[in-house]
Structures are given as C-alpha cells and as structure tokens.
N, CA, C and O atoms as a GROMACS GRO file, in nm:
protein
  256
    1UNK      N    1   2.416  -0.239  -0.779
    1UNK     CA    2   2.385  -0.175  -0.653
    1UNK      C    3   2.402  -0.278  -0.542
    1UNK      O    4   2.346  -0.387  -0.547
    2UNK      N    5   2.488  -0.237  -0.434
    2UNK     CA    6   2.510  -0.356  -0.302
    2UNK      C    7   2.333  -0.393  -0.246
    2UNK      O    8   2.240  -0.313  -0.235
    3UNK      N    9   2.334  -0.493  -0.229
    3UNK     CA   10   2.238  -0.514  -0.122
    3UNK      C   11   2.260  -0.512   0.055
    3UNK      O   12   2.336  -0.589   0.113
    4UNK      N   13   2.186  -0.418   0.116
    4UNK     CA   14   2.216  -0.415   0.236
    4UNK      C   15   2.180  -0.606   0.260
    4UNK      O   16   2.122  -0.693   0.196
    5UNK      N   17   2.269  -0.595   0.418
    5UNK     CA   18   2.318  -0.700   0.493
    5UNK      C   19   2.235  -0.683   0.638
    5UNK      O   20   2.168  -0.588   0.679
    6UNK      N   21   2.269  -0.825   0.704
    6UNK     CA   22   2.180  -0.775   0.812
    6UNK      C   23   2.265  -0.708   0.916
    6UNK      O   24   2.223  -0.737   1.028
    7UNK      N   25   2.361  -0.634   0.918
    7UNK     CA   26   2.464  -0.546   1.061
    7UNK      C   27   2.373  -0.437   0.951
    7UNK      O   28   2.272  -0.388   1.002
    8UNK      N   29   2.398  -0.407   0.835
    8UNK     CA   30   2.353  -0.249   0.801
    8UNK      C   31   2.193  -0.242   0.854
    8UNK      O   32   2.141  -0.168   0.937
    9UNK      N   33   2.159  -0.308   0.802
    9UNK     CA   34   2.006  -0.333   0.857
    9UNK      C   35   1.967  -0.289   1.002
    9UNK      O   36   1.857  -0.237   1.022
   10UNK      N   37   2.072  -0.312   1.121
   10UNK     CA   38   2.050  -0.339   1.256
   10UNK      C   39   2.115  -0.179   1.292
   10UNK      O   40   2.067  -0.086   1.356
   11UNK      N   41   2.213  -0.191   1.237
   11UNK     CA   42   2.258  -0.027   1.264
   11UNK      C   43   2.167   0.087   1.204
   11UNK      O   44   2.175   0.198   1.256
   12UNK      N   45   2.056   0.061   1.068
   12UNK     CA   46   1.984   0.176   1.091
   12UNK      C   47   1.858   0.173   1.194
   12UNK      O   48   1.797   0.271   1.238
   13UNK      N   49   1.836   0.036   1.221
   13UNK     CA   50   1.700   0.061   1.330
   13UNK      C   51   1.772   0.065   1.473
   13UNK      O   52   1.718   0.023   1.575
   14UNK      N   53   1.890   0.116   1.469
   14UNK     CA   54   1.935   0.163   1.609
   14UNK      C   55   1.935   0.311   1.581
   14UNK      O   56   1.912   0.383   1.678
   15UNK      N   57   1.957   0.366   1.466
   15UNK     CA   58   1.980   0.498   1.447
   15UNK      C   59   1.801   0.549   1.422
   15UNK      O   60   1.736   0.639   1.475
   16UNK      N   61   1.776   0.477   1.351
   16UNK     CA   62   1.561   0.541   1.364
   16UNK      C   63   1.538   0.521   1.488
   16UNK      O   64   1.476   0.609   1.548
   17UNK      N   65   1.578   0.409   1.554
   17UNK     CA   66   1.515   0.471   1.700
   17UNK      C   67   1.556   0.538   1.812
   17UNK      O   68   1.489   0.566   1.912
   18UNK      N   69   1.711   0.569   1.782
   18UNK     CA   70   1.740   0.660   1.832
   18UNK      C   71   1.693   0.782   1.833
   18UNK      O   72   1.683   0.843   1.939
   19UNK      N   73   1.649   0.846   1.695
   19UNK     CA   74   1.582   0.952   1.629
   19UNK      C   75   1.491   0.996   1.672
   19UNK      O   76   1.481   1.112   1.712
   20UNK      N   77   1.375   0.880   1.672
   20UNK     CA   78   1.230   0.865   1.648
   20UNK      C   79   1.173   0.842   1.771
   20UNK      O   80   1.054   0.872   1.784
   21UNK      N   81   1.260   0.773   1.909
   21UNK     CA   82   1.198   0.633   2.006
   21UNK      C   83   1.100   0.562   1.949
   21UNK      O   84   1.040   0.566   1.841
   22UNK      N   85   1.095   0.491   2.052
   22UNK     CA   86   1.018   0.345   2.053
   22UNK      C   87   0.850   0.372   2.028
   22UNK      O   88   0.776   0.294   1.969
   23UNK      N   89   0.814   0.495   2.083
   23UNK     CA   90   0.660   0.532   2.068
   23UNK      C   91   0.632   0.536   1.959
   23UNK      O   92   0.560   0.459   1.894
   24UNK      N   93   0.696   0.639   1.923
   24UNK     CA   94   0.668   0.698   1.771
   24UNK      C   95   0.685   0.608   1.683
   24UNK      O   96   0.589   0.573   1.614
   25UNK      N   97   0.812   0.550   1.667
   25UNK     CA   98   0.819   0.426   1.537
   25UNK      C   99   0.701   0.292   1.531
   25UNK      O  100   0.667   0.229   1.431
   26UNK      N  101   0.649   0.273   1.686
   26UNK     CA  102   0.550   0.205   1.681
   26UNK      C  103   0.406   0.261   1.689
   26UNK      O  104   0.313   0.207   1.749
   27UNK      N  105   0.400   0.368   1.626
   27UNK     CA  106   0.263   0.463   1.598
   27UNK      C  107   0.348   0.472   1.454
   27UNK      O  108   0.282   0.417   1.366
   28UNK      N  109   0.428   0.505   1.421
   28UNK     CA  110   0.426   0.487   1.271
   28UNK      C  111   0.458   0.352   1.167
   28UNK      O  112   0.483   0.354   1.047
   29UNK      N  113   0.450   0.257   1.243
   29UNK     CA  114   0.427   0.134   1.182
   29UNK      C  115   0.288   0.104   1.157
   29UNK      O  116   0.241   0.086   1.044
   30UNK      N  117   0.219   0.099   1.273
   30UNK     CA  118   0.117   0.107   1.267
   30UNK      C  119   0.021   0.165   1.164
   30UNK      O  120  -0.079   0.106   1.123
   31UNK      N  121   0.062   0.284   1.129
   31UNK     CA  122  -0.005   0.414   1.088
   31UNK      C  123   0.016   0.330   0.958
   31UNK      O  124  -0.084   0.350   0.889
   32UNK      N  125   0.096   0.249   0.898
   32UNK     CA  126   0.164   0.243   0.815
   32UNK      C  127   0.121   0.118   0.690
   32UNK      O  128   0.106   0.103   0.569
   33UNK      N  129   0.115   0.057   0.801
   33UNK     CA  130   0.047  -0.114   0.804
   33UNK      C  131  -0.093  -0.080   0.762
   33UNK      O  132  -0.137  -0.143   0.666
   34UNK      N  133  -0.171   0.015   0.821
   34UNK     CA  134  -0.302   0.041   0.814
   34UNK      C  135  -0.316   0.121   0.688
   34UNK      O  136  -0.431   0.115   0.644
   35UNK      N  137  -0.239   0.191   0.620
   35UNK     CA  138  -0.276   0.306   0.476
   35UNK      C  139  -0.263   0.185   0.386
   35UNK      O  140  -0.353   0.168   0.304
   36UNK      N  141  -0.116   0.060   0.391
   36UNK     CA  142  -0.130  -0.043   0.329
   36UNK      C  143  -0.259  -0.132   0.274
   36UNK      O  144  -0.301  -0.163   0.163
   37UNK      N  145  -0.303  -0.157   0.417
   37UNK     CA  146  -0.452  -0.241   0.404
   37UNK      C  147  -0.568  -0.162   0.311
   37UNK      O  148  -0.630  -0.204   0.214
   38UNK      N  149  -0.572  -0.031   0.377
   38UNK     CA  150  -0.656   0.053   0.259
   38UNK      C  151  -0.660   0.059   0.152
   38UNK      O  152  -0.764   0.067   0.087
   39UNK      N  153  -0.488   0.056   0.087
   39UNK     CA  154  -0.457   0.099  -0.018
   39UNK      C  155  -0.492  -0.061  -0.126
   39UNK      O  156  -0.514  -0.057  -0.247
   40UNK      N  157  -0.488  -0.165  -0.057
   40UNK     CA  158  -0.565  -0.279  -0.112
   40UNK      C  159  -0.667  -0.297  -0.132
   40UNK      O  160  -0.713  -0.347  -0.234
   41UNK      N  161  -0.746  -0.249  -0.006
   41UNK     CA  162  -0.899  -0.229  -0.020
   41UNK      C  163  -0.961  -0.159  -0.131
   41UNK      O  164  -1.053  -0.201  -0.201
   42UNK      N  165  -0.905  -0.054  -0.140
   42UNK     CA  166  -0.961   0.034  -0.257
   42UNK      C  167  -0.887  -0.017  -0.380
   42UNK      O  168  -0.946   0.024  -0.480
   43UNK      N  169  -0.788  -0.086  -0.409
   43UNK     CA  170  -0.745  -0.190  -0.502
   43UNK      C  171  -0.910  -0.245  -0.594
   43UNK      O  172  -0.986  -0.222  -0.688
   44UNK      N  173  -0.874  -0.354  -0.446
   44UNK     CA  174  -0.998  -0.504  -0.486
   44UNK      C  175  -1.132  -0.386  -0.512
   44UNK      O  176  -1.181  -0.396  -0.624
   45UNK      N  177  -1.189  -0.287  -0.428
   45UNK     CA  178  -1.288  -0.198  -0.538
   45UNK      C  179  -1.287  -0.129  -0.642
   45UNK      O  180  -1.386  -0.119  -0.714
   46UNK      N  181  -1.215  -0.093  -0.657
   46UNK     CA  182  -1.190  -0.026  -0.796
   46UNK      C  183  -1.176  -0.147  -0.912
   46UNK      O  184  -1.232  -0.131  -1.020
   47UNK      N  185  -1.115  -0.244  -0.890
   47UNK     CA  186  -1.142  -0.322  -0.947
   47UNK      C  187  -1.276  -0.389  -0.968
   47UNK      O  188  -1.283  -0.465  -1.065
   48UNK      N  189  -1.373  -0.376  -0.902
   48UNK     CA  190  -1.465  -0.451  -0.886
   48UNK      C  191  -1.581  -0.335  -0.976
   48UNK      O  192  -1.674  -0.369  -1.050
   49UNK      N  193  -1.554  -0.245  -0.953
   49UNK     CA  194  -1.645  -0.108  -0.936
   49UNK      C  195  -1.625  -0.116  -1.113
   49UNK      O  196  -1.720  -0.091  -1.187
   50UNK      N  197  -1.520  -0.144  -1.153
   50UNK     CA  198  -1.477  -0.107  -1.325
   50UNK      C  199  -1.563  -0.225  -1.380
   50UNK      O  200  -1.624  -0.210  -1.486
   51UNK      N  201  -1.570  -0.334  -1.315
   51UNK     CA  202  -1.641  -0.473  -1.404
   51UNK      C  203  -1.727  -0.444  -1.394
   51UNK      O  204  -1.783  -0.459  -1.503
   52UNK      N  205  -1.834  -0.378  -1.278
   52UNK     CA  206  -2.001  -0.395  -1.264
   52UNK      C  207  -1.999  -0.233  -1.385
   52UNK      O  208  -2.090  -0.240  -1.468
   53UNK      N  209  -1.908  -0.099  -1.400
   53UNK     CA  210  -1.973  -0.032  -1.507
   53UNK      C  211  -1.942  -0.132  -1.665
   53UNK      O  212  -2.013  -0.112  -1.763
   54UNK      N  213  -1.842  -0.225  -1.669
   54UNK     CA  214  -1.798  -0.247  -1.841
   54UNK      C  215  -1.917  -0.350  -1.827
   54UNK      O  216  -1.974  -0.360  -1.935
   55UNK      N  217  -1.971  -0.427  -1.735
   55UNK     CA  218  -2.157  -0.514  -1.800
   55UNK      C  219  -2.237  -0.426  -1.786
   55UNK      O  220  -2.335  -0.451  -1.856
   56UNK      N  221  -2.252  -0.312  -1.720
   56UNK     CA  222  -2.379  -0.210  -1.699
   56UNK      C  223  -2.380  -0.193  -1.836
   56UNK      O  224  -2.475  -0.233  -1.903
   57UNK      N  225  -2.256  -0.121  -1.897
   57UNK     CA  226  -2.302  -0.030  -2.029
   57UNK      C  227  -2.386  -0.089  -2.139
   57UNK      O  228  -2.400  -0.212  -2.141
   58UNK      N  229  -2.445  -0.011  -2.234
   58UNK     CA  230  -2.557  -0.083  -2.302
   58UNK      C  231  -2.472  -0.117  -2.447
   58UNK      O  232  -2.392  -0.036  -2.495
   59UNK      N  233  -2.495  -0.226  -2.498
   59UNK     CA  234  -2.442  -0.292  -2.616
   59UNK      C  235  -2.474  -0.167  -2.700
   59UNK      O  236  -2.578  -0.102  -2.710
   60UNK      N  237  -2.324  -0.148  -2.770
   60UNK     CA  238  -2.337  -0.052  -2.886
   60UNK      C  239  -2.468  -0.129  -3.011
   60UNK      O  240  -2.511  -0.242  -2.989
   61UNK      N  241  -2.510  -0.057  -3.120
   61UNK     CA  242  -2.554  -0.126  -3.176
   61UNK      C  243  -2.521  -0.014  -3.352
   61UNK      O  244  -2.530   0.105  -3.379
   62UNK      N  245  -2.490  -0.123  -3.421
   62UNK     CA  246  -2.509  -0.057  -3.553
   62UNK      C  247  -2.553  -0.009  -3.635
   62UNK      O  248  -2.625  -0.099  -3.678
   63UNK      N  249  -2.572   0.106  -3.724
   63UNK     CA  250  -2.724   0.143  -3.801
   63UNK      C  251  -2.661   0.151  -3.926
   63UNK      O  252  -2.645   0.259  -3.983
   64UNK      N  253  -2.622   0.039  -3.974
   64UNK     CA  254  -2.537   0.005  -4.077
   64UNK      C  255  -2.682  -0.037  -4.182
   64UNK      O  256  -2.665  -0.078  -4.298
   0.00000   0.00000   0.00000
C-alpha cells in the first residue's frame, strides 16, 4: 500500500477545508482531541477499577 506524501497530505486539507471551513474543522478537532482524552481516561479506570475488584474478591477456599 503507497504511503501518502506530504503534497497528498496538503491537497486533502485544502479540500476538507474547502468542504468543512475553518470553523467547523476547528470545532471538530477539538471535539476530537477531547473524546481522545476521555477515551484514556476511562482506559487508566477501568483498568484500575478491575485491580481494586480481582483483591476485593474473597480467597476461594477448598473443602477437600
């Protein structure tokens, strides 16, 4: 698969902002940047949230 270059690169953010303008693409960067950060946030908890239930649970025990 080619890897874009930087003219292809420059010719589509002339064509998105042609599309889109300048407002909008910078309300949807934004918008964008910010679901990112969340989507880490709730990462690092969920992660965190799984370790405090796997020490909560109570030691199985055997009735061997």
């Amino acid at each position: 698969m080619p890897s874009l270059g930087p003219t292809e690169l420059i010719i589509i953010l002339v064509i998105v902002l042609l599309l889109f303008g300048v407002g909008r693409v910078s309300r949807i960067g934004g918008e964008l940047g910010s679901a990112v950060a969340n989507f880490r946030k709730g990462l690092a908890e969920g992660g965190k949230d799984k370790k405090e239930a796997v020490a909560d649970e109570p030691k199985s025990e055997s009735n061997s």
